[in-house]
C-alpha positions in Angstrom: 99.3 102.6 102.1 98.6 99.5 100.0 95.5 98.8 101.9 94.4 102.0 100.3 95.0 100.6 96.7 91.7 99.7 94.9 90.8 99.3 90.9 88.9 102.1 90.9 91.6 104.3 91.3 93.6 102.3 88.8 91.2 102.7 85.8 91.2 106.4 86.7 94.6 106.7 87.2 95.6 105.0 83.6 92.4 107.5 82.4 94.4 110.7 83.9 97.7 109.6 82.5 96.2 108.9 78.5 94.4 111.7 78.8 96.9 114.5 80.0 99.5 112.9 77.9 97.5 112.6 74.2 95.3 115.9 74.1 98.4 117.6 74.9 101.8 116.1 73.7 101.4 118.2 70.2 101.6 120.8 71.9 104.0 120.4 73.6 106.0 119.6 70.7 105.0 122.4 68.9 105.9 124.8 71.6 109.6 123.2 72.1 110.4 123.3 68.1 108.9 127.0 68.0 111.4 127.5 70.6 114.5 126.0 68.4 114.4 122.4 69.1 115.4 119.5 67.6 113.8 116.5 66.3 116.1 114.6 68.9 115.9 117.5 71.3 111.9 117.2 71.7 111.6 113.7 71.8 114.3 113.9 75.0 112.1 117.3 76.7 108.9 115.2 76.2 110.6 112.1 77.7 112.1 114.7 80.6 109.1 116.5 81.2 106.5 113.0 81.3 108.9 111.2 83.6 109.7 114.5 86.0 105.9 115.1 86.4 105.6 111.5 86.9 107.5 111.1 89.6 107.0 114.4 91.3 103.3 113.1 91.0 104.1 110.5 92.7 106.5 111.9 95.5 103.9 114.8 96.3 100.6 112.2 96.9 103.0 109.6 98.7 104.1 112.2 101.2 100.4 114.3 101.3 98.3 111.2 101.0 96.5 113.8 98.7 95.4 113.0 94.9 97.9 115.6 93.4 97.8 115.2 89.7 101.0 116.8 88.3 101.4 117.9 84.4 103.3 120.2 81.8 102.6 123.7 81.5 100.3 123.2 78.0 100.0 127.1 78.5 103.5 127.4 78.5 104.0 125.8 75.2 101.7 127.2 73.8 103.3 130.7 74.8 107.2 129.0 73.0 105.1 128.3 69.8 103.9 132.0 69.5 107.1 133.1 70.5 109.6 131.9 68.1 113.0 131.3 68.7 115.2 133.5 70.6 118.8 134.5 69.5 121.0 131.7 71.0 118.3 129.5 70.0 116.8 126.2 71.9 120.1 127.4 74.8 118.5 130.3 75.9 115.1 128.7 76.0 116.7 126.3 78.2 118.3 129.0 80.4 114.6 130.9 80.4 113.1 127.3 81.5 115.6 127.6 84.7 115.0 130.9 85.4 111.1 130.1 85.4 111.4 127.1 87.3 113.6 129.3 89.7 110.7 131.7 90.5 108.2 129.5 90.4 110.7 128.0 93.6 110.8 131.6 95.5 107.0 132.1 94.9 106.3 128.7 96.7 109.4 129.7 99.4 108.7 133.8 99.3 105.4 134.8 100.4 106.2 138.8 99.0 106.5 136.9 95.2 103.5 134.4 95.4 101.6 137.6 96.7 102.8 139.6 93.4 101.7 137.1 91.1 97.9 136.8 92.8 97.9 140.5 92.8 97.7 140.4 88.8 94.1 141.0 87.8 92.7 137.4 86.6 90.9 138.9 83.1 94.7 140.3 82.4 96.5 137.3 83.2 93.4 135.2 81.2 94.0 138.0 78.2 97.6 137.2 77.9 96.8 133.6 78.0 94.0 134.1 75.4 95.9 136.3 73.3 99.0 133.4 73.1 96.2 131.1 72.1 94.7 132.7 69.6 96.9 131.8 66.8 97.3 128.4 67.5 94.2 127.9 67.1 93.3 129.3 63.7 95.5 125.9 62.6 92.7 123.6 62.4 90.7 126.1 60.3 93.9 126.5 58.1 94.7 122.8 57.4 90.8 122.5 56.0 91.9 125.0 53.7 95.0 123.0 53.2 93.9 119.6 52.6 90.4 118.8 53.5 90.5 115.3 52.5 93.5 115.3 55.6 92.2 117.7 58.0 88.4 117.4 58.0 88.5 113.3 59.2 89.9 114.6 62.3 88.5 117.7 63.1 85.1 115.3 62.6 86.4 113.5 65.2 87.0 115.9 67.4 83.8 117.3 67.5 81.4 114.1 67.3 83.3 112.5 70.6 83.9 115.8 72.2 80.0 115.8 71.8 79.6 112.5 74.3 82.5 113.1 75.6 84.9 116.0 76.3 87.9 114.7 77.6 88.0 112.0 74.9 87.5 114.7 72.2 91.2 115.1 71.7 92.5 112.0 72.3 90.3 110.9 69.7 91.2 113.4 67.1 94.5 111.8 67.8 94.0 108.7 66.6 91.9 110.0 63.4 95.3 111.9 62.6 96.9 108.9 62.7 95.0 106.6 60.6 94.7 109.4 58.5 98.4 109.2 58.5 98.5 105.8 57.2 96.0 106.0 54.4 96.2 109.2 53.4 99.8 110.5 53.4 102.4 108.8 50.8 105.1 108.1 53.1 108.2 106.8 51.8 109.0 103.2 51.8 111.1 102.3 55.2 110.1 104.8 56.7 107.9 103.3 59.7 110.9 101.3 60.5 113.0 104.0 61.3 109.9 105.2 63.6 110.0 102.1 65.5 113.9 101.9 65.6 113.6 105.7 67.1 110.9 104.4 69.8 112.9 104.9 72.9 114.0 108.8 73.8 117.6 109.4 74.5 117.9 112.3 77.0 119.5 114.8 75.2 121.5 117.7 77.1 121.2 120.9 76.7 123.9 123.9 77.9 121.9 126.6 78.9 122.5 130.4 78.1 121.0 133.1 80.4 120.7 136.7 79.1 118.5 139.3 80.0 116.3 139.4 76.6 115.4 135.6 77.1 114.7 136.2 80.6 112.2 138.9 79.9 110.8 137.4 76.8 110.0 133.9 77.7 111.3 133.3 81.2 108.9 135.5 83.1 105.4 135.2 80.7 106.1 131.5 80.9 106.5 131.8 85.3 103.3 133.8 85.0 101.0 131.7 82.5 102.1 128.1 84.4 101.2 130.5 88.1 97.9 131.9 87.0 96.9 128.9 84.7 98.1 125.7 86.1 99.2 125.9 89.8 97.0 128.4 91.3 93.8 126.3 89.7 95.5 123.1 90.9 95.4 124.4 94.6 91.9 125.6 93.8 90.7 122.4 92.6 91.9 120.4 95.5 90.6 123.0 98.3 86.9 122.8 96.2 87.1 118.9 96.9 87.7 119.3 100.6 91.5 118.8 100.7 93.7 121.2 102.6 97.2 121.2 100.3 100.4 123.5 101.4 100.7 125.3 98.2 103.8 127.3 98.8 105.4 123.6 99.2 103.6 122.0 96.4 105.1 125.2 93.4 108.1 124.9 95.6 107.9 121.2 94.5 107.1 121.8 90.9 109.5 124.1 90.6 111.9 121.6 91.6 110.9 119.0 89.1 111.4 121.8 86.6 114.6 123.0 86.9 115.9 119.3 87.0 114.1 118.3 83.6 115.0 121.6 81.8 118.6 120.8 80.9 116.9 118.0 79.1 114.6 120.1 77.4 111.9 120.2 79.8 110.0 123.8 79.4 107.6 123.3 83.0 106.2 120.7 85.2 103.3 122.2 87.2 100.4 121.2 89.3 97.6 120.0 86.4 93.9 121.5 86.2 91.9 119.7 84.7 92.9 116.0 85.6 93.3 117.4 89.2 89.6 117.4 88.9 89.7 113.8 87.7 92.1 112.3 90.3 90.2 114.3 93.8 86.8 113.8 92.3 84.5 111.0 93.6 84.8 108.7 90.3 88.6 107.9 91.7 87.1 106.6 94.9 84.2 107.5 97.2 86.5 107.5 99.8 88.4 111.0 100.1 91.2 109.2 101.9 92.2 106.7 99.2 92.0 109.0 96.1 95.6 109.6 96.5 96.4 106.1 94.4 94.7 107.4 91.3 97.6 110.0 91.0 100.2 108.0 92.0 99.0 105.4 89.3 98.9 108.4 86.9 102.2 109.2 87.7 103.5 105.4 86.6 101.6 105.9 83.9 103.5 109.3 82.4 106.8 108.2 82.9 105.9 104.8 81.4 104.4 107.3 78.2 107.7 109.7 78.6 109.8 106.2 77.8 108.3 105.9 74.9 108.1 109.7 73.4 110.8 108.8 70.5 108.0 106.7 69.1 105.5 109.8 69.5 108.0 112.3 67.6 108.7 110.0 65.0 105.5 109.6 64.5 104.7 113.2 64.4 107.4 113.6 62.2 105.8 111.8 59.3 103.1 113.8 58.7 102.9 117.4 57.1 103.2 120.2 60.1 100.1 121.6 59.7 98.3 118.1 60.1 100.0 118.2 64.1 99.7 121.8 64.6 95.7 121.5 63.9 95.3 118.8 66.5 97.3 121.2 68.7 94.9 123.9 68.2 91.8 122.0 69.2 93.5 120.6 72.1 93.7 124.3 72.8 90.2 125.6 72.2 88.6 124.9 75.0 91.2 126.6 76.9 90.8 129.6 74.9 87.1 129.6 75.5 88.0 129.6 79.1 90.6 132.1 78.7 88.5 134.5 76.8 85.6 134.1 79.0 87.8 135.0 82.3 89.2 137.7 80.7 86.2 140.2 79.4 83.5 138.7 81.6 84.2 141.4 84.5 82.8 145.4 83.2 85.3 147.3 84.8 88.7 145.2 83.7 87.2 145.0 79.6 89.3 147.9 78.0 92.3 146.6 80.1 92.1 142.7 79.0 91.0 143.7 75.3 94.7 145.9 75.3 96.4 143.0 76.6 94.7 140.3 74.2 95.4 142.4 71.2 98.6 143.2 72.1 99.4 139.7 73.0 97.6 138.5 69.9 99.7 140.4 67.3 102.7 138.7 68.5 104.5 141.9 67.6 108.1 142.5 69.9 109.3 145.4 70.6 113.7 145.3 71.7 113.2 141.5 70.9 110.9 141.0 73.6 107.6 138.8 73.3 104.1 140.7 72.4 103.1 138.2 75.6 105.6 140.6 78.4 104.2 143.4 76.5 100.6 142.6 76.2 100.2 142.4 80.3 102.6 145.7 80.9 99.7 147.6 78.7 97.3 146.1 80.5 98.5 146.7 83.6 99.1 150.2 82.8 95.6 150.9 81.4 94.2 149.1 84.3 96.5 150.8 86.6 95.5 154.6 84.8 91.6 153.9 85.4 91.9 152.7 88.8 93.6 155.7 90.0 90.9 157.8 87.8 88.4 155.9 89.5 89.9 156.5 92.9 89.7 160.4 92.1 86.4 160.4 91.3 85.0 158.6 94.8 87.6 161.2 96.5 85.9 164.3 94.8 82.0 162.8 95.2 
């Protein structure tokens, strides 16, 4: 195994890992205090969730030899920000992040349930996604209007090194929010010590409560979104670069890693897309056969980050919300884009995806249940209605 070790994958091992973690983490944070947490609470689910898809990164490669790049489900946070918080608060998103990671276990172990979530049309399952996005990403056009003098340095940013570079685009912005931090926001005197007293993460538990409402609201659009947007393109990415994963083992796997980090706040650990590209691609090594190190490297590399996510919140912390939540919504554009674009680009599945996106987009609940759960159910209904109209028709001609 170590004679399969080489620098290459190193550098694009420690790439994958700064990458995944920095044009996401807000996020993530966003999406766990939509959902009722803590200051404390998020800094110990971003410290859980780095260091369980770290080592099930690590664990899955050793044992495949494969270059499986694990992450959180971005998707899934996004869907918790949009969602608000459910009665019980940040304990029955806790209970909904079991109950997620519980199915996503069946449909790796039960064919029947991996079967039902392929059998969702793609454009519905990409016009849910889209429609949880939208919002979010209006926030970058709304802190301009806020404070251009704050926001416009780093949505700059974004866009001049997203223009060489697309992966660095958000990692960048990033760092043009914090500078922008500490020249342009009056922050109180003593306050950066207390960030770097508050550097390490104390895993904080969380009792969950189960009920039916948080089941329905969060825990099944959350299964479906990390499914249909994370794992099933993870397989996907692998099988394009001529590697033959088990996938019912590998969401088995994730699902694992999830249901141990979400008493610690820890919303989803899934199989990643787009650094999966990154670590089975050729620029980890020309040799198929040793790409495998570039993930495990990655993995060191997350749970080294997840040590240090008390620094990251504090951080955060600091600055006015809507400063973080418009770096959040460009690291979601381009996964809009993509969402949006899977969604209406087939004729016959366009009324049926534009229900579902508006629906979800309103982020109007009806019997306290998410406009997400209800967004795919009209589509699927619509869809559903003009099949069977469509399947009359051949009958009759």
């Amino acid at each position: 195994m170590l004679r399969d070790f080489s620098l290459q994958s190193l550098f694009m091992g420690l790439l994958v890992a700064f990458v995944g973690f920095a044009s996401s983490f807000s996020v993530v944070l966003q999406g766990l205090e939509g959902a009722g947490a803590s200051h404390a609470q998020s800094a110990s689910g971003l410290m859980a969730l780095s260091i369980g898809m770290g080592v099930c990164g690590i664990v899955i490669s050793v044992v495949t030899r494969m270059p499986v790049s694990v992450a959180w489900s971005t998707p899934g946070a996004a869907l918790m920000a949009t969602s608000g918080a459910l009665p019980g608060g940040f304990n029955a998103a806790v209970g909904a992040f079991i109950i997620s990671a519980v199915l996503i276990i069946l449909a790796g172990m039960v064919k029947p349930v991996g079967r039902a979530i392929s059998a969702i049309p793609a454009p519905l399952a990409n016009a849910m996604l889209a429609g949880v996005l939208l919002a979010l990403c209006f926030a970058p056009v709304e802190a301009v209007k806020f404070s251009p003098l704050l926001a416009l340095p780093i949505v700059a940013t974004w866009i001049v090194v997203g223009a060489f570079n697309r992966l660095m685009a958000v990692p960048a912005a990033f760092l043009a929010f914090v500078a922008v931090l500490i020249f342009g926001v009056d922050i109180e005197a003593g306050a950066w010590s207390g960030v770097f007293r508050n550097a390490f993460a104390a895993p904080v538990w969380v009792t969950p409560h189960f009920s039916a409402q948080s089941a329905i609201s969060l825990a099944l659009p959350l299964f479906i979104v990390t499914m249909a947007s994370q794992n099933i393109p993870g397989v996907a990415i692998l099988n394009i670069n001529n590697y033959r994963p088990s996938a019912g083992r590998m969401f088995s796997a994730t699902g694992l890693a999830t249901l141990f980090t979400a008493p610690f706040g820890g919303h989803g650990v899934n199989l990643a897309a787009i650094t999966a590209a990154m670590c089975a691609g050729p620029d980890a090594h020309p040799d198929p056969k040793r790409r495998y190190w570039s993930a495990i490297i990655a993995g060191i590399g997350y749970i080294v980050l997840g040590l240090f996510s008390g620094l990251v919140v504090a951080t955060v912390s600091l600055a006015p919300p809507v400063l973080i939540e418009a770096v959040a919504g460009l690291a979601l554009i381009g996964a809009f884009g993509g969402a949006v674009l899977g969604a209406f680009k087939e004729p016959d599945a366009r009324e049926a995806a534009a229900i579902t996106f508006l629906v979800a987009a309103s982020g109007v609940g009806f019997l306290g249940i998410s406009g997400a759960f209800w967004g795919l159910l009209a589509g699927l209904l619509v869809h559903g209605i003009k099949s069977w109209a469509a399947g009359r028709s051949r009958k009759a001609a």
